[in-house]
N, C-alpha and C positions, 0 to 999 in steps of 0.2 A: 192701295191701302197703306195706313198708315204703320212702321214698324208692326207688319202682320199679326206673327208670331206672338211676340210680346203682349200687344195689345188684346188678341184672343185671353190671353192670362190674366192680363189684369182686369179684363171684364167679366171672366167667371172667377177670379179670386179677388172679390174688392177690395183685401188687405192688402193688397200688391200698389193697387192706385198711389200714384207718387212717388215710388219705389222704382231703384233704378236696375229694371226687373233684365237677367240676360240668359237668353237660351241657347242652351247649347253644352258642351262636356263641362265638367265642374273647372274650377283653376288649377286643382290636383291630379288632371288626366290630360291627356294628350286628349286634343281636338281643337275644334275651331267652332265660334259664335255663328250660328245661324240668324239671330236678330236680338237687337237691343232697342229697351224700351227709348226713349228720349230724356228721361231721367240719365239714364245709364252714357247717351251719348254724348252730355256734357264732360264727363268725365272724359273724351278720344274713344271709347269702345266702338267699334264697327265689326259691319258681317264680316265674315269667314277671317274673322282677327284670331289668332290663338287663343284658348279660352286664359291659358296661363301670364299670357299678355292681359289678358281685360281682367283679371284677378290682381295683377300690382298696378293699373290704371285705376282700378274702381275696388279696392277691398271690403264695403260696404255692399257691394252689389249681390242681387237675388240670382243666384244662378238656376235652371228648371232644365229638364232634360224635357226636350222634343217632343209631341205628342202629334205628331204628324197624320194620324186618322181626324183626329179633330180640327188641325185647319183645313186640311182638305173638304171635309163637311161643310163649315162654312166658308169655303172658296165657294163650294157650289150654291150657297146658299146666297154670298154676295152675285155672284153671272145669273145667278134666277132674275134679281131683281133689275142688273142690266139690260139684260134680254127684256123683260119685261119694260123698258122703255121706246121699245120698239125699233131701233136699226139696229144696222150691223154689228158686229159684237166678233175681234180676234182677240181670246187669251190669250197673253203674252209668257204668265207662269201663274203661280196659284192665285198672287194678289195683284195683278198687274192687266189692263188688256185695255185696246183701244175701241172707240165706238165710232161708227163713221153715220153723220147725222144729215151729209150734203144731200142725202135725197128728200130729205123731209120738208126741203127749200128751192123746189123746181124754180129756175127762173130767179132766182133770186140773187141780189148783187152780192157777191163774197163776201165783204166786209159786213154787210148789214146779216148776211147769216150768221156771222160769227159773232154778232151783237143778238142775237136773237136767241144763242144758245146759251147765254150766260142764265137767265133765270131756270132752264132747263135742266142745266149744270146743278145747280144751286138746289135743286127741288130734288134733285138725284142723292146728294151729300147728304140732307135734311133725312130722307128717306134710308140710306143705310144706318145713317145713325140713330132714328127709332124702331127700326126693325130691328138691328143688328149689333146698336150699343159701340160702333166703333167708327173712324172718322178716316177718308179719304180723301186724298188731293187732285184735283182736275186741272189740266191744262186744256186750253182750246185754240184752237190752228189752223190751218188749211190743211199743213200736212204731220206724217208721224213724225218726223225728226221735233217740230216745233211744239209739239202735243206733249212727248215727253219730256224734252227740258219743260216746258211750263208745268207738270204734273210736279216734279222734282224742285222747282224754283222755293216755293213760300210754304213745305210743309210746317207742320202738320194741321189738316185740317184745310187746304192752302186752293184757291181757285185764281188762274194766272190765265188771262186773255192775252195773246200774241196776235196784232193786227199782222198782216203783211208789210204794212207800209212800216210798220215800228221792228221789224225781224233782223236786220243786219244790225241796226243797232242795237236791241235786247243782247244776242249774239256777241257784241264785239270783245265785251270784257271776259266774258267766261273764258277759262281753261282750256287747251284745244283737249285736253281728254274728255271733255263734255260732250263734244262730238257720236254718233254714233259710229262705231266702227273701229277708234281707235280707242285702241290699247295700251298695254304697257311699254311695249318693243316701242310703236310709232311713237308713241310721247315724247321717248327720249331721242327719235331722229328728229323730231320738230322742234323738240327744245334746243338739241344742240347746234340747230340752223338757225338759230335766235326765236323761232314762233312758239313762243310760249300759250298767247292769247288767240281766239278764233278772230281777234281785230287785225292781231298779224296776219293772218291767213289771208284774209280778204284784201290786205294791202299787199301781199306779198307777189311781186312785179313776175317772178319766175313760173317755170315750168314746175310743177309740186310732184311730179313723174321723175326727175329729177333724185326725189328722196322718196317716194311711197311708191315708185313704177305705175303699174296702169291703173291704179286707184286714183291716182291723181287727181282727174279734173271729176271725178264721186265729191271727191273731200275738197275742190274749191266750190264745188254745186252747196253741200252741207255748211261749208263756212259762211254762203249768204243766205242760208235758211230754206235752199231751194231742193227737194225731196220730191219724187214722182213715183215712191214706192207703194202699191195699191196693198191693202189690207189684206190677209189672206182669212175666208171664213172657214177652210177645212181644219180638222182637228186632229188629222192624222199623224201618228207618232212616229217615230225614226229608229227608233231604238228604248230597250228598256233593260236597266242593269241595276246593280247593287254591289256593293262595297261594304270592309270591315276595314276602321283602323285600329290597331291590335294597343292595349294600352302597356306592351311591353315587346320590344322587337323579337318574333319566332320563327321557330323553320321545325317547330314541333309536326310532324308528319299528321298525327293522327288530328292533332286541332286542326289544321289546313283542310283537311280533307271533310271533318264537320263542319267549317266555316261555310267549306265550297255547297256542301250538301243544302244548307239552309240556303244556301243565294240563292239556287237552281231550283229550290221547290217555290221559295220568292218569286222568284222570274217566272216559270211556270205557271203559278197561280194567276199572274196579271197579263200571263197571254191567253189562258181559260176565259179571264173576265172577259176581253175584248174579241175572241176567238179569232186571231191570230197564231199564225207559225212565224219560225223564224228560219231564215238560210244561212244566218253567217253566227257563229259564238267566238267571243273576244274573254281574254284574258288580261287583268291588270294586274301588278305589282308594283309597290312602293320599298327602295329599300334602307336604311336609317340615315344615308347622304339624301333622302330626298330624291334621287333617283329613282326615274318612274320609267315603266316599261308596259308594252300591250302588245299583245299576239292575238291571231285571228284567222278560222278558216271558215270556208264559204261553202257549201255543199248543197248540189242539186236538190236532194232527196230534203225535206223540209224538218224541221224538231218542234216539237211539241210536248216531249213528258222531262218531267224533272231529270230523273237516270241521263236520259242521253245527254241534255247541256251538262249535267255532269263531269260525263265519261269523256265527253269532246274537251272540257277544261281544263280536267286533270292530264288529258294528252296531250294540251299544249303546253301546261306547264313543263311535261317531262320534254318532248320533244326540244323545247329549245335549252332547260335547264335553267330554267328561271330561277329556282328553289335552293341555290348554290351558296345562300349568305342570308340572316335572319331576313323576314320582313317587317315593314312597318303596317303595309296595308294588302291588301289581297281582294281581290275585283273581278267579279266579270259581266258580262252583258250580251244580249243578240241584237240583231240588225235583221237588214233585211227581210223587211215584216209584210206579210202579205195576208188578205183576211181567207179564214177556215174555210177549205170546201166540205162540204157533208157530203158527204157519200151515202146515195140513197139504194136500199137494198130493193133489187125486183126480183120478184118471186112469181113462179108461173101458177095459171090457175090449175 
């Protein structure tokens, strides 16, 4: 999807259209941009930019605080009409997910598949924009690496066909952080070994284990477009947390401890939806260097009510002494999620 966020706004507030609309904490609080419209990204604005940052980049700009029940609503409401095309379908995050369409073309030569899916493409984009009023970008590939550069290539609105035959060349100029996988750290060892471009990658004569260890020959596979990673259709979640960044650095006891309370009945509430327990509760803290810290303990017996992730979080804050110097942010979250058994009462006759 296009600039999600944003564009959810400017479609239920039509005075926003054209306006360089940015979501996320105002310029005058601590936080970071969650999306920005296209208007706004003329200006340099991007996600999780300080908001205080895109408030002297963009001084005109609409700033809106989060409304995160309603994109999620229409998340669900854009994967209805994906699903409803009939294959595979993995959500990648609320506006984001790939569609695998190779079975609908048994027998069919690769390349001419991938010519087959463009009016398909096409008839998909057509379709969320009259139902849904807002505009998405498709890439089409053999595999996901190529799908999503192409998704990301010609937004907004943007439909990018990647032949095979044409993929190391597409590839060659892009950035290697374009790449899936690398990051900030890798950028800077590939850049400082001269490969700035994924065209260095693919010319580059060395061992790439050398400077990334055993990811190496991953990231010369990804340099020529070559991905064998299968789509996954489960929707099983990993973890579920929540977080506060405080818009003034505290170690006010009694605020901590309300903060924590609201997370845990947070958290709690969204292991109810999905009837889940959790085994493990983690603790974050942020503290005004930007120093971030996480504790975490595991326990057989399983948690379920608010109280307990609680009492388990304020234990590890005490236990390690986290709480020694104001915070910035304050966090926590469970793991190890396993689905609810019910326990069925028998009763004699």
């Amino acid at each position: 999807m296009d600039a999600f966020f944003a564009s959810v706004e400017q479609r239920d507030r039509p005075e926003l259209r054209g306006q360089p609309v940015i979501v996320g904490s105002p310029p005058d609080r601590r936080g970071v941009v969650s999306a920005a419209s296209y208007e706004a990204r003329k200006f340099g604005v991007r996600s999780a930019m300080p908001s205080r940052t895109a408030g002297r980049l963009c001084p005109h700009g609409v700033f809106l605080r989060p409304r995160m029940d309603a994109y999620r609503d229409e998340s669900r409401a854009v994967m209805a009409l994906l699903a409803a095309t009939g294959p595979h379908v993995q959500p990648v995050s609320v506006d984001e997910a790939y569609l695998d369409w190779s079975a609908d073309h048994p027998g069919t030569d690769p390349e001419a598949a991938l010519l087959q899916a463009v009016p398909r493409a096409r008839a998909l984009q057509t379709r969320i924009h009259r139902e849904r009023g807002l505009t998405a970008s498709i890439g089409i590939a053999s595999n996901k690496l190529l799908a999503k550069l192409g998704s990301d290539f010609n937004k907004p609105n943007g439909l990018t066909l990647i032949p095979d035959r044409d993929r190391a060349a597409f590839l060659r100029p892009l950035p290697v952080r374009a790449l899936h996988g690398v990051g900030a750290v890798t950028e800077q060892v590939l850049v400082a070994a001269g490969l700035r471009t994924i065209g260095d990658l693919q010319d580059h004569p060395g061992d790439l284990r050398a400077l990334v260890g055993s990811w190496g020959p991953t990231l010369r596979q990804f340099a020529h477009g070559e991905d064998d990673r299968a789509l996954e259709y489960g929707d099983d979640i990993k973890s579920i947390s929540s977080e506060n960044t405080f818009g003034t650095d505290t170690e006010d006891r009694p605020l901590l401890r309300a903060c924590l309370r609201e997370q845990a009945e947070e958290i709690a509430g969204k292991l109810a939806r999905r009837s889940l327990v959790a085994r493990t509760v983690q603790v974050k803290v942020r503290y005004s260097d930007f120093t971030t810290l996480t504790r975490q303990f595991s326990r057989d017996e399983p948690v379920t009510e608010a109280r307990e992730i609680y009492r388990l979080a304020c234990w590890l804050l005490a236990r390690d002494k986290l709480v020694h110097r104001p915070l910035r942010l304050l966090g926590m979250g469970v793991s190890g999620l396993q689905e609810q058994k019910i326990r069925q009462l028998i009763l004699p006759w």
